[in-house]
N, C-alpha and C positions, 0 to 999 in steps of 0.2 A: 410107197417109197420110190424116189425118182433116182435112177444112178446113172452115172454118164464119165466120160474122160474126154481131158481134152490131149490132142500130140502139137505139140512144140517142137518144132525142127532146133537142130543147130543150128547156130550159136546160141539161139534165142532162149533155149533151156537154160542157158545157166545161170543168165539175171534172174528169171522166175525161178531154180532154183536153189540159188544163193542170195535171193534178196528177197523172198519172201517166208512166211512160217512154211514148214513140212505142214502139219493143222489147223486148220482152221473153222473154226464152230461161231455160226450167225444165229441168234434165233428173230425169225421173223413176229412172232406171236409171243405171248406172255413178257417174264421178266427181261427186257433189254434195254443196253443203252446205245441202241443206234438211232433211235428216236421213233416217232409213233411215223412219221410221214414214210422215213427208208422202211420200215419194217413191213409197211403197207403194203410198198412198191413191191417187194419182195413177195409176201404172202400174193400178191395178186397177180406177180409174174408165173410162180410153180404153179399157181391153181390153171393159167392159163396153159405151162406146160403140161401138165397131168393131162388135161382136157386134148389137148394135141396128139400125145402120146396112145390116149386111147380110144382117138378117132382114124377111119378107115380112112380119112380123105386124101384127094391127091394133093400131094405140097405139104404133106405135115410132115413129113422125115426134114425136107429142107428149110420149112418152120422152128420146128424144136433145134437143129443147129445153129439158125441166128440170136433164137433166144436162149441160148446156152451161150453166147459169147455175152449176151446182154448179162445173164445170170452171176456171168463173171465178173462182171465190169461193177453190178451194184453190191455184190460180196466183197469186193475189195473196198469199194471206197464206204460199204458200212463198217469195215473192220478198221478204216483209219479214222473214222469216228467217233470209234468205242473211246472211255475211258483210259483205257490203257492198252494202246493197239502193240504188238506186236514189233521187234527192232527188226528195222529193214527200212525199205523204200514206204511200208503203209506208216511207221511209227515218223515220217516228216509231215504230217498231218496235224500233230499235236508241236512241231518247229517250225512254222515258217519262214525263219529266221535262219534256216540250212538253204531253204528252198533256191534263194539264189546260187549258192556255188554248187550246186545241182545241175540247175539250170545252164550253166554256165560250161562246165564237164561235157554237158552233152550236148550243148551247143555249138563246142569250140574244145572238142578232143584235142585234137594236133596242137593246142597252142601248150606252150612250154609252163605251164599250171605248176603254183608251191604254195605253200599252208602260208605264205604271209598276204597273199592274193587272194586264197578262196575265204581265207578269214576277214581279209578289208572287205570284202563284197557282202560279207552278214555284218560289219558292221561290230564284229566281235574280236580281241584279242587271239594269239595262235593257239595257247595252250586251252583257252575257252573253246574253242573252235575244234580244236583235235578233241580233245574232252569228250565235247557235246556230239560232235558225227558218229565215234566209236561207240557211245552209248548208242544211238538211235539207231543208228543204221547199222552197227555189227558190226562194219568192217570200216577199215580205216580211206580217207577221202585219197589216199594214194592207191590204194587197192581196188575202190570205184572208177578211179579214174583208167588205172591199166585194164579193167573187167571192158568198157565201154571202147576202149581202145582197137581190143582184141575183137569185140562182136564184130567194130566197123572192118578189121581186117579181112578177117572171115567173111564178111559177107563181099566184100572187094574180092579178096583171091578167087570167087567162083567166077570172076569174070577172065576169058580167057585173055580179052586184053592188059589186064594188069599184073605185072612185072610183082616176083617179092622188092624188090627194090623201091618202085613206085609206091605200092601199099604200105613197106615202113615208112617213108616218107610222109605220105597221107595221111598218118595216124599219129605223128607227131616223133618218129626217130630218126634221129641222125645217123646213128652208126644200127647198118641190117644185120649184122652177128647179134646185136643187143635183141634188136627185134623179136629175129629170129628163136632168141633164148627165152624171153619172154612171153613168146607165144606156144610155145613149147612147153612152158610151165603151166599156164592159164589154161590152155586146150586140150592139153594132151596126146599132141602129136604134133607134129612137124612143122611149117606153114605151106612145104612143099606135100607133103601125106595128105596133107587137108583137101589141099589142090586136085590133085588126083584123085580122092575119094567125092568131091564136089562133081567134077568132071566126067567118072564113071557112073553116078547117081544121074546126071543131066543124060546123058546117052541111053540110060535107062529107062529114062521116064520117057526119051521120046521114042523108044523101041516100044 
């Protein structure tokens, strides 16, 4: 048995976990439908980590953590393969058809995005289009859009050059009380707390 964790800093925790299962069970071997070629991949990547794990050599600690990100990477996209993946971010594997106003969110946060825009870009009516994201992805395409808002904030505000002011701007608000309240709802504290806790963590790490 191979066990391991991975640590996700903030903000990054909260897309992986609000947008993906709490569970998740791959079988590489016997009955599955992630297909014979992923499942391969799979069984032949743990055999080479087992093999890693119980060799004395030098470089195998920092072996086994590349391939524990690789582990990751084809666990996920066997689970958006499956038959019936999971609602979140693996369950648009089985939508295409969402893929654009995804794309789109996270390409162009700040731009002032509404369900008659993310819907023309699939191609689909509004209520098709709210319908169909709520199903697959859990959460509604306004609730994705303020989740991706907020990482890019958070990850802005650790810089000491940017102002709260400049980062609601950057992320698509007009008015910084709005911001403010928004980000305070999504994060969990403040956008000023945040700052500060970013900021004492930095002088940390380089102590």
């Amino acid at each position: 048995m191979l066990c391991g964790r991975f640590c996700i800093e903030a903000p990054h925790d909260r897309l992986i976990r609000n947008y993906l299962p709490t569970r998740l069970v791959v079988h590489s071997v016997g009955p599955s439908d992630v297909g014979v070629e992923t499942g391969n991949r799979l069984f032949n990547l743990i055999e080479l980590m087992r093999i890693e794990s119980n060799d004395d050599k030098p470089g195998a600690s920092a072996a086994l953590n590349s391939l524990s990100s690789v582990l990751f990477t084809l666990t996920l996209r066997a689970a958006s393969k499956s038959k019936a993946p999971p609602a979140g971010l693996l369950a648009l594997a089985s939508q295409p058809r969402l893929a654009p106003a995804i794309s789109a969110m996270f390409e162009h946060p700040a731009r002032a995005w509404n369900i008659s825009d993310l819907a023309e870009l699939c191609n689909m009516s509004r209520a098709t289009f709210m319908r169909t994201f709520k199903e697959k992805v859990g959460h509604s395409a306004g609730e994705l859009l303020q989740d991706i808002r907020m990482n890019l904030a958070a990850n802005e505000l650790k810089k000491s050059s940017m102002t709260v002011e400049a980062v609601s701007e950057l992320v698509g608000y007009q008015s910084v009380s709005g911001f403010r309240k928004v980000f305070a709802q999504r994060m969990g504290v403040t956008a000023g707390h945040w700052r500060r806790l970013a900021h004492k963590n930095r002088q940390n790490f380089k102590a």
